[in-house]
N, C-alpha and C positions, 0 to 999 in steps of 0.2 A: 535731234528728237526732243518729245517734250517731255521733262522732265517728272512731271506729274505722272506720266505712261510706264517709266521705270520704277517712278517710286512700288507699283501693285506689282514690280516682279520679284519683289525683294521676299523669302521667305522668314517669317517671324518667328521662329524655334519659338519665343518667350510666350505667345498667343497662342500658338498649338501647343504646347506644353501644358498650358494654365489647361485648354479644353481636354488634353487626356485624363489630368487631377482631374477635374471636376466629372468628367465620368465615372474615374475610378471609386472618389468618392460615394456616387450614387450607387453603385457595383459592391461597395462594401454597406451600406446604410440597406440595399435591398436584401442581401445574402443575413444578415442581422436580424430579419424580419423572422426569419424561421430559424435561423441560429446564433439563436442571440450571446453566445459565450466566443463567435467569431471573430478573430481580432487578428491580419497579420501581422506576423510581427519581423522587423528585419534590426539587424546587428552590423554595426559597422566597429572593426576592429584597428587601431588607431596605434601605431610605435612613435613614440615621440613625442615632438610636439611642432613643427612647423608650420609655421602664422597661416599659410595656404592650404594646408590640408584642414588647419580647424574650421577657417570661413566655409570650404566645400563640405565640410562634413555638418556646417550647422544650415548651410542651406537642405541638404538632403536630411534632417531632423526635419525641418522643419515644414519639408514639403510632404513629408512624410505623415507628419502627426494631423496636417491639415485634410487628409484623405480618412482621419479612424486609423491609421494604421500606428501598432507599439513599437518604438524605436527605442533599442538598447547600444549605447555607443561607450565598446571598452576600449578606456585610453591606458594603455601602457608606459611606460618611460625608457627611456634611449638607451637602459643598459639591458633590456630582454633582448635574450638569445633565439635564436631560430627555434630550438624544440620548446620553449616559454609559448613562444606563438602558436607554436602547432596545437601545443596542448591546449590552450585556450580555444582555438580556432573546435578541437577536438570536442570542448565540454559545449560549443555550443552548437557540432552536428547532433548532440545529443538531446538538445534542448528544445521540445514538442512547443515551448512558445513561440520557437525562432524559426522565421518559413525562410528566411534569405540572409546570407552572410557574405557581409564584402570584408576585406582587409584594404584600407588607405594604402597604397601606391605611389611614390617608393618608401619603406616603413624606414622611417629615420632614426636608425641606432647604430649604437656604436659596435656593434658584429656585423660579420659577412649577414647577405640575408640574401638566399636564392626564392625570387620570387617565382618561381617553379614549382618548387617545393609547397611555398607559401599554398599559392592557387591550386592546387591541386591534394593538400589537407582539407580544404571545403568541401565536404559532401556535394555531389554532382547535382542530388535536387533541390540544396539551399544556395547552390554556385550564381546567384542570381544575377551576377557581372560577367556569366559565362565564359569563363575563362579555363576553367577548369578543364585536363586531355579529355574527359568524358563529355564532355559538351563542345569542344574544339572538333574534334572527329566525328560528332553526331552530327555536325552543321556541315563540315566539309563531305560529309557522304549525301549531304541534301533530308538529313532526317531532322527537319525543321520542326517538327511537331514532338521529336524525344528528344527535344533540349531547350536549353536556355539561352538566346543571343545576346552575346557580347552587347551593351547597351550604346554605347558609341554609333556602331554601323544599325543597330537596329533603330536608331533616331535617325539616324540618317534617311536608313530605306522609308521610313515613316514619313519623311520629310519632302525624299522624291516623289512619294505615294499622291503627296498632297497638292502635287502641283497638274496631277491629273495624267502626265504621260504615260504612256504605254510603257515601261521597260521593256516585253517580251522584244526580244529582237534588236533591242538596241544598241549600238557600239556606245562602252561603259570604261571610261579609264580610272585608275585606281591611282594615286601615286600616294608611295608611303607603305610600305610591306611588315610595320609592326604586327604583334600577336595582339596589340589591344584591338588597333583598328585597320589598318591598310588589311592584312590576311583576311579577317572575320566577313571584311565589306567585299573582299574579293567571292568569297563562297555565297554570301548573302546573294549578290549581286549576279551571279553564276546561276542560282538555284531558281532566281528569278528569271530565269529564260534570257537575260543579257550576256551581249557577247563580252566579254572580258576579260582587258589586258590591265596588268600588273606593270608599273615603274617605281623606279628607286632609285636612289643618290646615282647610281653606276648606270643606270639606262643614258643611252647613247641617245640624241637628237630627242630629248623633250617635247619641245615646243611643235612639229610634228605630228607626234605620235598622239600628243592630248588634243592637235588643233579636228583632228576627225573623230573626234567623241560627241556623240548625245549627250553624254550624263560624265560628270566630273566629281569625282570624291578625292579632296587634296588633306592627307595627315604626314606631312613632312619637313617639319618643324624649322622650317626657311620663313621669314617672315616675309611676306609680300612674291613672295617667286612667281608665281604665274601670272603673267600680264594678259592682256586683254587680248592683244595679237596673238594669244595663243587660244584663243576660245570660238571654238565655231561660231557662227551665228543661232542663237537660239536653242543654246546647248544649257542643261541643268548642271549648276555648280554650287559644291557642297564644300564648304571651305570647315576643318576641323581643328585647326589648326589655333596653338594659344603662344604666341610671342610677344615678351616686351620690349617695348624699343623704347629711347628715351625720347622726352619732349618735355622742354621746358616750361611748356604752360600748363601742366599740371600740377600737382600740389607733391605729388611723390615721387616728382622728376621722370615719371613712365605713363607709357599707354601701352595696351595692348592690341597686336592685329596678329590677322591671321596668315595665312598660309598663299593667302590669294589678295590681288592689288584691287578692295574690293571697287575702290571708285573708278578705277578703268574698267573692272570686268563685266561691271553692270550694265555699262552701256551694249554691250552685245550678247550677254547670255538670255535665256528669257524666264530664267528664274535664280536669284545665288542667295545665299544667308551671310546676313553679317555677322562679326567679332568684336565685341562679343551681341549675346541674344540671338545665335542663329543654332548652334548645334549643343549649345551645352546643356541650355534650360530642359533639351529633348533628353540627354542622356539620365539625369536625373529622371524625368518621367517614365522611361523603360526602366528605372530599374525598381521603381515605383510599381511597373503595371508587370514586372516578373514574379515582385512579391507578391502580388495579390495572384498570381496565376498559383505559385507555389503554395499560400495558403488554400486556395480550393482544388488541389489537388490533392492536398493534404486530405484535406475535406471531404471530396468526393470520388475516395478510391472506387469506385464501386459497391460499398458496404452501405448499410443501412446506417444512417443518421448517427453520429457516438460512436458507431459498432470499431472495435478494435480492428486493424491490422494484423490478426495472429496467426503465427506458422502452428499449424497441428502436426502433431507430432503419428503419423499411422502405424494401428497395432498390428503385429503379424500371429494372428489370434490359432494356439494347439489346441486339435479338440482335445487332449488328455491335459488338462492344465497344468503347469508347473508348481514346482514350491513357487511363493512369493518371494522370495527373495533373484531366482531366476526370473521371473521376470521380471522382475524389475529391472536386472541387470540386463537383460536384454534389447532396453529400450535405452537411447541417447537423446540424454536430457537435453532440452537450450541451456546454453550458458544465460545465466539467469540478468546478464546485461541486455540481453536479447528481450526475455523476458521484460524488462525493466522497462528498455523502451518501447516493446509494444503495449502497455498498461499509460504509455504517456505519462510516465515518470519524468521529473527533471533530476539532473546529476544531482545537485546538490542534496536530493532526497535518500536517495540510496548508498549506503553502505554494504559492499560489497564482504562478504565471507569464502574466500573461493569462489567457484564457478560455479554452484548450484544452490547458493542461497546469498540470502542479504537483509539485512536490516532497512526497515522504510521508515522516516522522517514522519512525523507526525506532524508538521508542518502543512502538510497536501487538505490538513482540515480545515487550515485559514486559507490555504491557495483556492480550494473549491467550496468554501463556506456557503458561497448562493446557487451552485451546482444543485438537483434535484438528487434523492436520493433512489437506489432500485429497487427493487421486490424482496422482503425480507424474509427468509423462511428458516424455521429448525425443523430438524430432523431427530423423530424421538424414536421410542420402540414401545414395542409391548414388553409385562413381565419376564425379561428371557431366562431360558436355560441356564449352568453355570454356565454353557462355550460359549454365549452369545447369540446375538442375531443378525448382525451384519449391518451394525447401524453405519461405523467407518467406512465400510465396503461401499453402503449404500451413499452416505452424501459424498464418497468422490465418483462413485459411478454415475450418479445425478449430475453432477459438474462437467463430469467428459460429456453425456447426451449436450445438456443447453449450450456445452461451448462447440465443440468436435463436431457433432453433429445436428445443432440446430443452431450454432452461430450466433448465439448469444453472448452479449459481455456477462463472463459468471465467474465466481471467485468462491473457493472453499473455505470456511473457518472453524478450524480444528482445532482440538489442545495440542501440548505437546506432553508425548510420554514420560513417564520417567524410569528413570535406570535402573529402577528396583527388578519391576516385574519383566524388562527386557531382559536381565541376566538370571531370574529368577525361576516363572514358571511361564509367563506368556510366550515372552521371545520378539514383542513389534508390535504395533500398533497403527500401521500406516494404513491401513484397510489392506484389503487381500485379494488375488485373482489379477484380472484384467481391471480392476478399479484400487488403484495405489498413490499413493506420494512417494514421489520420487528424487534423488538415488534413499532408497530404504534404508541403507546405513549411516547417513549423511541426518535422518530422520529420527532415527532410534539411539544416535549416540553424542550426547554432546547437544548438537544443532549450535547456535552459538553462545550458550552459555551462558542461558538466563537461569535455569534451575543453581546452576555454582551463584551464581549472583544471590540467589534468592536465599541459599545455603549460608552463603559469608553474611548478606545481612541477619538471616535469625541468628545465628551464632552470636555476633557479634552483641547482641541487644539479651542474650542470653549470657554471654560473661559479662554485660556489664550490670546488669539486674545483682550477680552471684557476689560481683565486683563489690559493690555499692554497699551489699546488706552486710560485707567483712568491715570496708569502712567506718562505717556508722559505726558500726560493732566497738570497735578500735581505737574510736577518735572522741575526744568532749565535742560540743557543741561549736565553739570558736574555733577549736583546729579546722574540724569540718568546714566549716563557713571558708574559713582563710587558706584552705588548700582549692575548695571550689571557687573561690575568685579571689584568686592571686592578685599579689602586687606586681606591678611589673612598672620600673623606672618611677616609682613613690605613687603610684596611680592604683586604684582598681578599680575595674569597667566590671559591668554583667555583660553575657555575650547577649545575642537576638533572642535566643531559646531562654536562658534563665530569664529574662526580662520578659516572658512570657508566662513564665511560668510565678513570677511576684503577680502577674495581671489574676492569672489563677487559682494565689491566694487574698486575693483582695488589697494587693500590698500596691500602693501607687507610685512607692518612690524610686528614684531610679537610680540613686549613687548609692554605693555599698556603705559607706562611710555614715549615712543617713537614718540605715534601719537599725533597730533596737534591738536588747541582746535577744527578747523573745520573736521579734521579726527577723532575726538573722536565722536562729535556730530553726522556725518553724517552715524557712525556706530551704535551710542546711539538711535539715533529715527527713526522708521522706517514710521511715519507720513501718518499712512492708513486711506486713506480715508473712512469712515464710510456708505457711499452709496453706495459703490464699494462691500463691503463685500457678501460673497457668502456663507459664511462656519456658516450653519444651526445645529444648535442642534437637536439632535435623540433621539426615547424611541420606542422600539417593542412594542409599542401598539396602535392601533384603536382609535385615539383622535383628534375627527374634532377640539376642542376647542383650539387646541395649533398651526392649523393651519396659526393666525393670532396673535403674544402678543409684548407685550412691555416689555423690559428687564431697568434693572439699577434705581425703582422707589424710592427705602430707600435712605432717608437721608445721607444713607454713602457713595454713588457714587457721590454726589456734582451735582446733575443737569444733568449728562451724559448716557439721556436715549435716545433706538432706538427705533421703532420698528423692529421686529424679526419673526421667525417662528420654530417648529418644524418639521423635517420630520421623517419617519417613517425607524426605524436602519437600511434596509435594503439599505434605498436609499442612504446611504453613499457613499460617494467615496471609504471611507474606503473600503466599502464592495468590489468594481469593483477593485480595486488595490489588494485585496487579491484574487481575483476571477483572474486576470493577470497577477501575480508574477512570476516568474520564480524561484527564491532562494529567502533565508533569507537577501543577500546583493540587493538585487533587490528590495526587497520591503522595506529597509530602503531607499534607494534614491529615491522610488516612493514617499514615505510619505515624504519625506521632502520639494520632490518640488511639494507639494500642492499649487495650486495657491489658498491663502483665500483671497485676497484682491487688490487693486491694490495702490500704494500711491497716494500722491495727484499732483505729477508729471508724475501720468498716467504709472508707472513701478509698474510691478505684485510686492507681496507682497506673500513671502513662508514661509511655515513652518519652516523650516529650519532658514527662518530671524527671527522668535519667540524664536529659538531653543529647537524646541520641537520632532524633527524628531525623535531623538534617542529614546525619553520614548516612542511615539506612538510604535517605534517596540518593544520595553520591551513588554508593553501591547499586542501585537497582536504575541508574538515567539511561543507561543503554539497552537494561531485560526491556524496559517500557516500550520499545520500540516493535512494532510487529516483525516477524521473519519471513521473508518469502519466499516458496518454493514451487512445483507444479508436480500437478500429477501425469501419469502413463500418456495422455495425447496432451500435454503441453497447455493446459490450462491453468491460472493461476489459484495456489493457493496461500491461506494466510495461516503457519503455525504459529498460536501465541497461548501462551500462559494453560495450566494446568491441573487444576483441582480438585481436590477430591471430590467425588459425586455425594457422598454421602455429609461429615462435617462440614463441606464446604459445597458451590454450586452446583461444579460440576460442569460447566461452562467456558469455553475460552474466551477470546479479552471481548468485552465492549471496543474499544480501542479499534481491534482488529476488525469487528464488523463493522464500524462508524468509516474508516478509508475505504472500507471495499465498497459498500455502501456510495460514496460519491466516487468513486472509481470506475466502477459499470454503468451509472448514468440511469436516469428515469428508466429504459427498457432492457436493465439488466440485472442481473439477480445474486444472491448474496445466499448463501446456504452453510448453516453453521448447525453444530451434533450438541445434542444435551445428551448429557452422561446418564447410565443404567437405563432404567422404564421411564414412562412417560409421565407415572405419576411422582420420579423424584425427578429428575434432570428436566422434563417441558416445564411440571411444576413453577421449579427454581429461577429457569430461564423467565416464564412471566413472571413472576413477581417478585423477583429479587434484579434480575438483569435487567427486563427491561425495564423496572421502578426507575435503575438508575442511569440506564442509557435514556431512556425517553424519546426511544426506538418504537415503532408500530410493526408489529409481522405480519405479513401475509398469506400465509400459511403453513400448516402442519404437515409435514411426510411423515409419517406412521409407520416405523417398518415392524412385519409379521413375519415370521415364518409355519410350514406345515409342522416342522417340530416343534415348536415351541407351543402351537395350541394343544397339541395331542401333548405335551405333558401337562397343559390345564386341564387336558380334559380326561384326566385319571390315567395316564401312562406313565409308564416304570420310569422310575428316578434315573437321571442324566447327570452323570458325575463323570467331571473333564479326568483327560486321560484315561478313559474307561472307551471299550467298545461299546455303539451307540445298542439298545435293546432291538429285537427284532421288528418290535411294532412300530418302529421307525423306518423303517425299512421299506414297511410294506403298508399296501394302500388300508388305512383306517375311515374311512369319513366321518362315521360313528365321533372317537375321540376330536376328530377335528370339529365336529359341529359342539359336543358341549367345550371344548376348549376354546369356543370362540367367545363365550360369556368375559373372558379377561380382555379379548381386544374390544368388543363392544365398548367396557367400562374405561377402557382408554379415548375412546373415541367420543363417548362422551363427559371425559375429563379436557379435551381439547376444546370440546361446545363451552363449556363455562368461561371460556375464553374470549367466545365470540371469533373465532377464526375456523375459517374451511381447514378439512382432514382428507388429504388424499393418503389412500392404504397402499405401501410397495411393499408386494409380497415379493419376498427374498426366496429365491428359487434354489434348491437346494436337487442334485443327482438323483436324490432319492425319493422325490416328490414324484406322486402322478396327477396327471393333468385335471384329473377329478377333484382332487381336494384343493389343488389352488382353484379352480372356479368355484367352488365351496367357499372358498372364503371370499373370491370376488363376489360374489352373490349377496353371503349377508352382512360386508363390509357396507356395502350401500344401500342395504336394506336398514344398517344401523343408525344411516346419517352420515356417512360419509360424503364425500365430495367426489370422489372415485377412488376404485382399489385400481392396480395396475399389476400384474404378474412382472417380475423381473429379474435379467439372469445379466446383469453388469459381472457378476464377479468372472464368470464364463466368457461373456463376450464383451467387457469395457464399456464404451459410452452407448454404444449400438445395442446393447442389450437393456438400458434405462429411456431411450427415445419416449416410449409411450407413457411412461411416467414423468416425462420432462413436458410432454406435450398437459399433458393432463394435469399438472402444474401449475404449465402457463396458463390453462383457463382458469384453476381456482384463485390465482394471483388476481385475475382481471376482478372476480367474485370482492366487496364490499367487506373491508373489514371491522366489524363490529369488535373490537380492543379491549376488553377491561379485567381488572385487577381482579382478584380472588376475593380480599377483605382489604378494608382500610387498615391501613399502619395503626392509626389512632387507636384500635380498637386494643381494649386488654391482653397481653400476652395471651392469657389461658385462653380468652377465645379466637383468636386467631389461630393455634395449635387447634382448637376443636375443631374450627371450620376446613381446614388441609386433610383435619382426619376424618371430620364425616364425608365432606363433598368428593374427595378425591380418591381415599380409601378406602371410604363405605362402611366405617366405624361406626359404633352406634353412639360411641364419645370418646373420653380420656379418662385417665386418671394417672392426678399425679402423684407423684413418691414427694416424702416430706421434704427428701434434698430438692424436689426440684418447685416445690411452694417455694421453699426459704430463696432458693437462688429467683425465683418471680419476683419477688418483692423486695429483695437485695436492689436487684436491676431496675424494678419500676422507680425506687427510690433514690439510683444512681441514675435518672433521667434517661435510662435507655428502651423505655416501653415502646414509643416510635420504630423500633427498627422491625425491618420482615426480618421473618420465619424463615430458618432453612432447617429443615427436616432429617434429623437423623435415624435412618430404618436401614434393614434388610430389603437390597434391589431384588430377592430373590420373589417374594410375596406381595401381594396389594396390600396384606397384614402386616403386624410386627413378628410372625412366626413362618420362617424362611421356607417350613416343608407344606403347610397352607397354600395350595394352587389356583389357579381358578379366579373366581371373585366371591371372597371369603365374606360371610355374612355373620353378623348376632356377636361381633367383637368389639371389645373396648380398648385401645389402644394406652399401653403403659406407657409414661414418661419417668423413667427413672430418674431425670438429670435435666438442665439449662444451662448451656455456658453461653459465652458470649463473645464473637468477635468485632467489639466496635469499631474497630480498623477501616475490617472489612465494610462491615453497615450491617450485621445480622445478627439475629442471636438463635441458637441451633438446639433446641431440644433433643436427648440420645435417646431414642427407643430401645432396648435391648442395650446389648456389649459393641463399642467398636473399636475394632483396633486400624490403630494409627501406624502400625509398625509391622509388615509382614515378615513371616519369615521364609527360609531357605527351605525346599521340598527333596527329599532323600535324594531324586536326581535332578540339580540346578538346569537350566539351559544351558549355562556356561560349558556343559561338558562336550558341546556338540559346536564351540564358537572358537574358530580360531583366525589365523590369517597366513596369507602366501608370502612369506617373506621375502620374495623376490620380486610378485608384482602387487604386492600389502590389498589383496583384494581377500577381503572377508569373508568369512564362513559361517553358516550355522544360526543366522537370524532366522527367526519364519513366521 
């Protein structure tokens, strides 16, 4: 025959191979066009080091990388153990980057290594070597479309595909019954309608049995075995086989061949591949074109573009509803792993706390830096009642509608409670009904133990303030100096912080030995004034008694006592600076320029002059992190940080809304609660939170209720723990219509904003259908964007749908964004402008303490900072029993303090205390636990 005529029967794995990359290629470059953050990515896992797994593993890099696809290739060393692999193998079925995971074959270390075990810790739909029993048993039952084939026989089949024959029908010999390739090609080959026989070392008369074959697949690691005499005429032969044999004209004394004698077989088969360039180049390409199968499958579960993967959790909704606490218990949370991975978390982000919460990596903000952010909305209220008006209630029952039931990525951002009023007089905080965070005790006690964090840092910066001003007291000048920078081995260094703190007295030199006795001194004492001090010690609990104490009475302070106070951990500054941080470098230079005191030269006095800035952030690296938990249908929420509504935000973290933010993606939404009315908490929220996030909202939820305007609108006083007044009760429209004049004035405190207001009336047993379409009515008669009737607390997400709908249209609505007043502008009239605009004051006036403290501040360069407003949540006024929207008032400012920490400084309207106390009957009396199965009692 002529040899030219065999050369075109020879199949060139290397040539089809190259043409599947370059489709793939194109297949990933067009999927890019619309999802441009697409990227598969496959992980090759590597024990050892042997010279021939690293060449194979840099050729499948590298064919890899030439398609757009991310290859991560972890090489381990020869002394991992079997569960070392697993676990690794484990952290990368967890890993939303990784679509395909191989493990190098045989993993060369020094333990046993059952690779059974190995292949079959791979996740079934990153097994993209298909080896795995869930993909072995998908393919032998012929369910070729719910698995991944072994990459070996599926180049193969590829290979036979290309030479145009028929398989259906054809006698198919297989010789070689491995699980990589002989078995996989047998099922392959099977499901492809060929008839097929299996041989192996023990089959009886070979040459026979393969000589009446069409189609020849040889993996039986004989070098050269099958001779030509054994080849039908015109039979397809697939040689997979990789042996060295020696030959001396080479350079490394070997050659490689295969399994078949390919220079005799050619002459009779009418198509073989040769060894090498016939089967391998293919195997690499399949497992090439599994990843990319695996990433779009990832991709296109069925879900809308971004749209999560998430299990909902269904309510089994009592028309009598339970306490809150029952149900909450009644619902079985995800283990919050589950959680984790469907939010497309990577391992290394999440810290786990138990099974129903965890700390997340603030890292996810450089992983999705060019990620698009989602729809940003808070959720305020009107003036409410003391009981409230269901603003908690309300933004988780919003979050079950857009996730449960409109299948939206949505994520809650909440404070977190504190332990005061949980054992005090509230009892919880998680919202109530069928709209909850869940496990509720998990919520209310502890959670992970950022408030203690928050706790040990004020404390800490509180004795060393008390610490410092005994020192001084006690010591001359030089001891001072030479105890604060010791000699240590004839040496003395300044640490980072003092040497910050010479930059901050104008002092430029940096050896101690250097500065002069009045430069040592005037570094050495920082001479704080003791009446000046501001920086109050904290404990989360309910204790009117520590409202007023006297600190320093033992004998060992010499005389050097104050009076002092406690407040209540939340109202830290701590807490408002971790509640405002933007990064971990952000909130070390927040803490250190604490102002605690001022000297007695009248210049602030910071933490950083203590040198305490750096421990306070030791102490607080891990509160920084958000916590995650979900609510009653299994939607994600973020509890973080805490603070008071009134001296402080009132806000939870920036932080926490900035992940959730690139977490749900351009089409998902982000819904976080401003604390009390909408004229302190929405307030605060623009222009203090988002001054410093540099966040845009998209809109305002307003929640109303029927009580609440019938007590603006001249109904009997509502005092918690009281039976509610009759007129509650019963249908008023009367009181609800002039009671609507305070949501009106909310509504347009929201406009000055430039953001749409949709109204969710909070539906309440005792409502009739009259007075909530009453207020639907002149809710959008006001300027609303829509009111929405809503019974979440009753019926969970299904009861906020129409509110989640009507939402999503105000989200699409243009948001026109801005600020209340420029920063720049004078202290006193930016308090004016909070007071006229929002509270409808006719001005201010201030008390002489709080001129002196204006001009203290402007003169300590702090006139820049926003306003946060301290009032009574009861009133639009500074007079808590004033209802309604009080007119012809001038708003007192008795006081100015200042948290530059934080970034604000807080004018006090009226009295506020910082320290509650205990009420004749605590909650605690009704809180206990099952000591046999330690399940809780007595939250509500």
């Amino acid at each position: 025959m002529d040899t030219d005529e065999f050369a075109s029967r020879i199949l060139n794995g290397k040539e089809i191979a190259q043409e599947i990359r370059k489709e793939l290629k194109a297949e990933v470059a067009r999927i890019r066009e619309s999802q441009p953050n697409f990227q598969p990515g496959l992980a090759i896992v590597q024990v050892g080091n042997m010279e021939d797994s690293n060449i194979y593993i840099k050729f499948k890099c590298k064919a890899a990388e030439e398609i757009g696809m991310m290859t991560h290739h972890v090489k381990m060393d020869r002394s991992t153990t079997l569960p070392q692999l697993v676990n690794q193998v484990e952290m990368l079925n967890n890993d939303p980057r990784i679509h395909g995971i191989i493990v190098q074959l045989p993993p060369d270390s020094e333990h046993p290594m059952d690779e059974g075990v190995i292949t079959n810790a791979i996740k079934a739909s990153k097994d993209v070597d298909g080896l795995n029993e869930f993909n072995v048993a998908k393919l032998a039952r012929g369910q070729l479309d719910k698995c991944f084939i072994a990459c070996t026989p599926n180049g193969c089949l590829e290979l036979i595909k290309r030479t145009g024959i028929d398989i259906q029908g054809k006698k198919a010999v297989v010789l070689g019954r491995s699980k990589i390739v002989g078995a996989p090609m047998h099922d392959l080959l099977l499901w492809s309608n060929a008839t097929v026989t299996m041989c192996h070392s023990k089959t009886k008369d070979l040459p026979s049995i393969v000589s009446e074959a069409d189609i020849v697949v040889v993996g039986i690691r004989q070098p050269k075995l099958v001779k030509k005499e054994w080849i039908k005429p015109g039979a397809v032969v697939i040689d997979c086989g990789i042996n060295p044999i020696p030959d001396a004209t080479r350079k490394n004394g070997r050659r490689i061949v295969g399994d078949v004698d390919f220079e005799g077989v050619k002459e009779v088969a009418s198509f073989v591949t040769p060894v090498p360039g016939g089967v391998g180049p293919m195997t690499i390409a399949m497992l090439l074109k599994n990843t990319v199968e695996s990433a779009k499958r990832t991709m296109g579960s069925g879900l809308p573009q971004g749209a999560w993967a998430m299990r909902y959790l269904p309510l089994e909704l009592k028309e009598n509803v339970p306490t809150d606490i029952e149900v909450s218990r009644s619902q079985t949370p995800k283990h919050v792993a589950e959680l984790a991975q469907e939010l497309n978390l990577l391992p290394e982000e999440v810290d786990y706390y138990g099974k129903q919460k965890a700390k997340i990596s603030l890292s996810i903000l450089d992983r999705l830096a060019e990620s698009p952010n989602g729809k940003y909305v808070v959720v305020a209220g009107i003036t409410p009642t003391p009981l409230g008006e269901g603003k908690s209630t309300t933004t988780i029952g919003l979050t079950q509608a857009l996730g449960a039931h409109l299948k939206k990525n949505v994520f809650a951002c909440v404070r977190q409670p504190s332990q005061g009023p949980t054992f005090g007089i509230k009892g919880g905080a998680a919202g109530g009904g069928y709209s909850q965070v869940i496990p509720m005790e998990e919520f209310n006690l502890h959670l992970t133990g950022d408030i203690h964090a928050i706790t040990a840092a004020n404390n800490l910066l509180a004795a060393a303030i008390d610490a410092r001003i005994f020192h001084e007291s006690t010591q001359t000048d030089k001891a001072l100096f030479n105890r604060l920078v010791p000699e240590k081995k004839g040496t003395r260094e300044f640490s980072a912080v003092q040497l910050a703190r010479l930059q901050r007295l104008g002092i430029s030199k940096t050896d101690p030995n250097e500065l002069t006795e009045e430069e040592a001194a005037k570094f050495a004492r920082l001479d704080i004034d003791p009446e000046t001090i501001t920086w109050q010690r904290v404990i989360d609990t309910n204790d009117r008694y520590l409202r007023k104490i006297t600190i320093g009475q033992s004998a060992t302070e010499k005389g050097l006592t104050r009076e002092t106070q406690f407040d209540i951990a939340v109202a830290s500054e701590i807490m408002a600076i971790l509640a405002l941080t933007t990064d971990l470098k952000d909130m070390r230079e927040r803490l250190g320029r604490i102002v605690i005191a001022s000297d007695k030269k009248g210049q602030p006095v910071i933490a950083d002059d203590i040198g305490i800035g750096g421990a306070l952030t030791v102490l607080m690296k891990d509160a920084i992190k958000p916590n995650l938990m979900q609510n009653l249908e299994g939607t994600p929420v973020f509890v973080h940080a805490g603070p008071f509504a009134n001296i402080a935000h009132g806000n939870s973290s920036i932080l926490a809304d900035k992940i959730a933010l690139k977490l749900v993606g351009e089409n998902g939404f982000v819904v976080t609660e401003a604390g009390f009315g909408a004229d302190i908490g929405m307030e605060k929220f623009f222009n203090i939170k988002c001054r410093y996030s540099g966040l845009v909202p998209n809109a305002v939820v307003l929640v109303a209720t029927v009580r609440a305007l019938k007590m603006h609108g001249g109904g009997p006083i509502v005092v918690a723990g009281k039976p509610l007044p009759k007129e509650y009760c019963e249908e008023h429209l009367d009181l609800v219509e002039k009671g609507f004049c305070n949501l009106k004035k909310q509504i347009e405190n929201a406009s000055f904003f430039g953001v749409p207001t949709v109204v969710a009336i909070n539906k309440f047993v005792t409502d009739t259908q009259p007075e909530l379409e009453l207020i639907e009515k002149l809710a959008r008669e006001a300027g609303a964007f829509d009111a929405v009737i809503c019974t979440h607390w009753a019926h969970g997400g299904k009861g906020a749908v129409g509110l989640a709908e009507s939402l999503n249209k105000a989200c699409e609505q243009p948001s026109n964004f801005q600020f209340l007043y420029d920063v720049k502008l004078p202290i006193e009239e930016k308090i004016a402008t909070i007071a006229k605009k929002i509270y409808g004051a006719d001005g201010i006036e201030l008390s002489e303490e709080a001129k002196k403290k204006i001009e203290t501040y402007t003169a300590q360069g702090f006139n820049d900072l926003p306003i946060c407003m301290a009032k009574t949540h009861l009133s639009l006024s500074h007079d808590p029993t004033k209802k309604g929207t009080p007119t012809g008032f001038t708003l007192p400012i008795r006081d100015v303090r200042a948290s530059v920490g934080a970034g604000f400084l807080y004018p006090l309207v009226g009295t506020m205390s910082t320290m509650p106390g205990l009420p004749t009957r605590p909650c605690f009396y009704d809180i206990d636990i099952d000591t046999d199965t330690e399940t809780i009692f007595g939250l509500f």
